[in-house]
C-alpha positions as CSV (number, residue, x, y, z in Angstrom):
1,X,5.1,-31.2,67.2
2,X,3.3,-33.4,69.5
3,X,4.7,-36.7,70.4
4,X,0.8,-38.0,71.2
5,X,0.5,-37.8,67.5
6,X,3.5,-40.2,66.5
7,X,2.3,-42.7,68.7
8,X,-0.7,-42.8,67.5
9,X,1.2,-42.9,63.9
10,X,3.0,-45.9,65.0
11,X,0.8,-48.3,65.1
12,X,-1.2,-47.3,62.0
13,X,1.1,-49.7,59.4
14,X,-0.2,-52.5,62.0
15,X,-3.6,-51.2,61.6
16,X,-3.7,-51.0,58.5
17,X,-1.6,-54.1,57.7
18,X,-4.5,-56.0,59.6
19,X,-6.7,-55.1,57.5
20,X,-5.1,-55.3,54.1
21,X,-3.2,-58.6,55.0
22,X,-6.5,-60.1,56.0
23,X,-7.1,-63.2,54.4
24,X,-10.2,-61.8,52.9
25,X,-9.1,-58.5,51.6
26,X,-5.0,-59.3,50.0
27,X,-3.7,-61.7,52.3
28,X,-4.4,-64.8,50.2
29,X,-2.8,-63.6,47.1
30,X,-0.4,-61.5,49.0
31,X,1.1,-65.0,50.5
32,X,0.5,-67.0,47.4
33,X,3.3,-64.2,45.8
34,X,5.3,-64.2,48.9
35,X,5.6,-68.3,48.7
36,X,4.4,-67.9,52.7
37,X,2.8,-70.6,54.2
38,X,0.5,-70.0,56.6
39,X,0.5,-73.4,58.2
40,X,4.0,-73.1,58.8
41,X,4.4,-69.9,60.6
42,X,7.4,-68.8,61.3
43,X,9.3,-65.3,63.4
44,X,8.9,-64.2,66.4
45,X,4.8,-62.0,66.0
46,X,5.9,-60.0,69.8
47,X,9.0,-59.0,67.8
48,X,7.5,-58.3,64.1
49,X,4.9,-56.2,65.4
50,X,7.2,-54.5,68.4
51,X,9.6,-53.9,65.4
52,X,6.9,-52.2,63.6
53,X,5.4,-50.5,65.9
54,X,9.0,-48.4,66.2
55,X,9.5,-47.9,62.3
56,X,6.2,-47.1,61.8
57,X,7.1,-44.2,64.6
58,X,10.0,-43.2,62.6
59,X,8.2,-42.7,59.1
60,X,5.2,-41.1,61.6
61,X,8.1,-38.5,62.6
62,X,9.4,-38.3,59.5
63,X,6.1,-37.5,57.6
64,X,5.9,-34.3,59.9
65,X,8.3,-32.2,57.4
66,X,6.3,-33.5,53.9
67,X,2.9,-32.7,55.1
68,X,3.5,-29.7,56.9
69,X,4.6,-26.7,55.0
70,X,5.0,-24.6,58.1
71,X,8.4,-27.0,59.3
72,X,10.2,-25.5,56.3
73,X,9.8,-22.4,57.2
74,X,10.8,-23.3,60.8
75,X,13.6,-25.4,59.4
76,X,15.2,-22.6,57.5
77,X,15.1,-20.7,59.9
78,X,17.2,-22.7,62.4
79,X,19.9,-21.1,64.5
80,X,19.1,-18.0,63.9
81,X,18.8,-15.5,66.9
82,X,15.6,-14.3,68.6
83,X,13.3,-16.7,66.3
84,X,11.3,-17.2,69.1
85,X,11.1,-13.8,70.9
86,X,8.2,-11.7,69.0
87,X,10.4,-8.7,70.6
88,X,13.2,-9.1,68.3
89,X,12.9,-8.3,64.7
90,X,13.0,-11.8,63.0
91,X,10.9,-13.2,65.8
92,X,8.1,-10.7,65.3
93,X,8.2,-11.4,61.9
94,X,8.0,-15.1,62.0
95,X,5.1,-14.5,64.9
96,X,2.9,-12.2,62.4
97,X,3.7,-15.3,59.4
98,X,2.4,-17.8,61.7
99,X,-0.8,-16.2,63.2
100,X,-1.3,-15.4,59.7
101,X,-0.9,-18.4,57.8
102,X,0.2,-20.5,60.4
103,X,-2.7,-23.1,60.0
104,X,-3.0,-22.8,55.7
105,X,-3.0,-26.3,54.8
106,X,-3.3,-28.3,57.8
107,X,-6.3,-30.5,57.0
108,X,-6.0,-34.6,57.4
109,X,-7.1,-34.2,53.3
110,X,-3.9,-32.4,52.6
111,X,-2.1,-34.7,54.7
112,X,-3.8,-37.4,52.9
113,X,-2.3,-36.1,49.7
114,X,0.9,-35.9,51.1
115,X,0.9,-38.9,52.1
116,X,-0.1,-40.3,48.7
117,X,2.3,-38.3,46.6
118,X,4.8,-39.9,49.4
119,X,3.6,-43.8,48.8
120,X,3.1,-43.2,44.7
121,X,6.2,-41.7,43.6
122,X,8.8,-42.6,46.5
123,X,8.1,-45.9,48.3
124,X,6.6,-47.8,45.2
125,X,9.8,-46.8,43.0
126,X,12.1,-48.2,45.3
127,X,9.6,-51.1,46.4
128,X,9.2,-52.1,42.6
129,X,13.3,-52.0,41.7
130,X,13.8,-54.4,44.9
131,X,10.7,-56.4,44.4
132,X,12.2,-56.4,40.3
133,X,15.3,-57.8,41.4
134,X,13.9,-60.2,43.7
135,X,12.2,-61.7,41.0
136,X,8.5,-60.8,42.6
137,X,5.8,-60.4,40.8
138,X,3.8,-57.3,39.6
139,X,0.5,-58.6,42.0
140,X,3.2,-58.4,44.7
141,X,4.5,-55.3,43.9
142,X,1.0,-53.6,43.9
143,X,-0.3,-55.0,46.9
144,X,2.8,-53.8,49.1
145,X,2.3,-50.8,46.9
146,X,-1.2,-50.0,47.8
147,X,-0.5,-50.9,51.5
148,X,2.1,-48.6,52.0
149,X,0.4,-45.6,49.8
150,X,-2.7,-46.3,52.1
151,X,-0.6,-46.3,55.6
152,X,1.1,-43.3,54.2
153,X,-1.9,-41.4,53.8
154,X,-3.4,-42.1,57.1
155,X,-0.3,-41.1,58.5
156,X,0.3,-38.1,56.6
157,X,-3.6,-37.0,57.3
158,X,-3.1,-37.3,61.3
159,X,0.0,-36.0,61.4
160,X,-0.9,-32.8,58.9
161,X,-4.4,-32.5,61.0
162,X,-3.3,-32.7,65.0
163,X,0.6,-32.4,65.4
């Protein structure tokens, strides 16, 4: 795992949030459903975007064991003795998997699909039942939807392709 990698995916919801909040893309109707003002601004932006910057470093980390099929193996295999020394049985073995399929599936477009399947059919569930119970409205619901699907799949593709 490299940590260069999660920095980088830290600052991709911001990134992307630029973008997709812009005024000219979904930032208009995304405010409009929100009830925001934007002549009356109000929070702290150093702290919003500090703020985000961590959490978007968490679901960076986070994203590692989804779009990476080799951390499950890794993961199961925690604890156990020699796992890293080729010399010992288990660690030969798990040196032979990983020279052999060590880099199957690590393409940003897998990550990208990860990162997708992540956005479609985990955050906009749990998105829509709060946004539901918040009384928000469907356009609100599939804006935050698509941003997050979008930032997920970046993430998800650089994390899959360089960590």
């Amino acid at each position: 795992m490299h940590l260069w990698i999660h920095l980088v995916g830290a600052i991709v919801p911001l990134l992307t949030g630029f973008v997709w909040y812009h005024p000219k893309v979904f930032g208009n109707i995304w405010m409009k459903e929100t009830g925001i003002d934007p002549e009356k601004p109000s929070g702290n932006m150093m702290v919003i975007f500090g703020v985000t910057a961590l959490l978007g470093f968490f679901i960076s980390f986070l994203m590692t064991p989804m779009v990476i099929h080799q951390a499950g193996l890794h993961s199961m295999m925690l604890g156990v003795e020699g796992i890293n020394d080729p010399s010992t049985e288990i660690g030969g073995i798990m040196k032979k998997l990983m020279d052999t399929y060590g880099n199957n599936f690590r393409t940003f477009k897998h990550g990208v699909l990860h990162g997708v399947i992540v956005g479609l059919l985990f955050v906009t569930p749990i998105m829509a039942i709060n946004a539901l119970f918040d009384r928000k409205s469907w356009k609100y619901i599939m804006i935050n939807a698509g941003y997050w699907t979008l930032t997920l799949a970046l993430i998800g593709g650089l994390v899959c392709q360089f960590s």
